[in-house]
N, C-alpha and C positions, 0 to 999 in steps of 0.2 A: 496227579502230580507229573511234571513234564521231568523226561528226563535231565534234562537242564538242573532242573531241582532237586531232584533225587542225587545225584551228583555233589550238588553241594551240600544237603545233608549226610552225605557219606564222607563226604570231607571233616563235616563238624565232627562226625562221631568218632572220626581216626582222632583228630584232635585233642579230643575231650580225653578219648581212652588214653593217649601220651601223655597229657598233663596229670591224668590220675594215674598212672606207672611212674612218672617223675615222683610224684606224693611219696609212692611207696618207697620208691631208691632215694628220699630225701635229697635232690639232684635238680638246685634250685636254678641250674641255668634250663633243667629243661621245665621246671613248675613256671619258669617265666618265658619261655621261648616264644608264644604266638601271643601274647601278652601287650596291648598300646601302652607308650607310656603316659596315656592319659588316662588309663586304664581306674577303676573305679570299683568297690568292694564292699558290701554291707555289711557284718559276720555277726553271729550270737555275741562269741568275748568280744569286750572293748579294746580296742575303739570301732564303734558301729562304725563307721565311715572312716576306709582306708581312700585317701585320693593318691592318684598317682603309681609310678611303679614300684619306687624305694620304698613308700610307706605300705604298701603291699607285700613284699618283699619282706620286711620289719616284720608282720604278721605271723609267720611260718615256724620263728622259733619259739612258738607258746604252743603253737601246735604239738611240736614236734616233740617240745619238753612233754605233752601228756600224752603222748605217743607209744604204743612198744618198740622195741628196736628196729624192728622192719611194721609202718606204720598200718591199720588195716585202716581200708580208704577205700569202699567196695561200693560199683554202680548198684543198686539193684531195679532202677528201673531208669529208662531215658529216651525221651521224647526229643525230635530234632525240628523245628519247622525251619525252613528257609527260602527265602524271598532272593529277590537279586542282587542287593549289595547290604543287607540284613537279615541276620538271623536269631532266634534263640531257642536255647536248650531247658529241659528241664526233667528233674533228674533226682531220685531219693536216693538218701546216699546210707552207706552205715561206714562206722568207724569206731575204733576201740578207746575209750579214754582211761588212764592209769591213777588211781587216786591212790592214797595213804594208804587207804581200807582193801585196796584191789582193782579190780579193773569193771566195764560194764562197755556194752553196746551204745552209743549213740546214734541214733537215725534221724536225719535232717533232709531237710530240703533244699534242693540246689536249682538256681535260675543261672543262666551264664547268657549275655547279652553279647554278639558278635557282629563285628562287619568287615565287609570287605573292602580289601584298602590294597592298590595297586596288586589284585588278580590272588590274593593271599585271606583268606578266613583270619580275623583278630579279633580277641578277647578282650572285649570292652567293657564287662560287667558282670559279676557275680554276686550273687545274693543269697548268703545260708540263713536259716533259719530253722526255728523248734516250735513245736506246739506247745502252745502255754497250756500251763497247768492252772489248777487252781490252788 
């Protein structure tokens, strides 16, 4: 990997780590900050496909509603490749959901699709998912 490269995957990864410390301070100007507004989003709850930022945006208060007060929102692994004006991460995530009954672990998988756009790393795409069960 050239340093060129390395470079820009140390960029993604300050990135990434900011938008998940936003998560946790619930601090949606910075969960949206490096964010395109044409920004695009897969997620387990519905609606699979958030387009755009607002509808992105919209997303966060379901989160947050099954959230603890200070959300747990934890990398435990992540992967950076990055190209010269494309990149993407990928990344298992854990996080606490609060239900009726109590609380429990969730660990999911996270894709996050980036590019570079006037000299700046943005967040073009995220993809959570869970392994199906039977």
């Amino acid at each position: 990997m050239t340093t060129s490269r390395r470079n820009d995957a140390d960029q993604i990864r300050q990135l990434i780590e900011q938008w998940v410390d936003a998560v946790r301070r619930k601090d949606m100007d910075g969960i949206l900050r490096h964010h395109s507004p044409d920004f695009i989003m897969f997620d387990v709850p519905p609606p699979l496909q958030s387009r755009g930022i607002e509808a992105y945006r919209h997303t966060w208060p379901l989160f947050f509603a099954a959230s603890p007060d200070r959300p747990v929102f934890d990398i435990v692994d992540l992967e950076v490749t990055a190209g010269a004006d494309v990149a993407f991460a990928t990344a298992l995530m854990r996080c606490i959901v609060v239900t009726k009954t109590g609380s429990s672990d969730l660990d999911f998988r996270l894709t996050i699709c980036f590019r570079k756009i006037a000299g700046q790393w943005t967040f073009m795409h995220e993809h959570h998912s869970i392994p199906a069960v039977d």
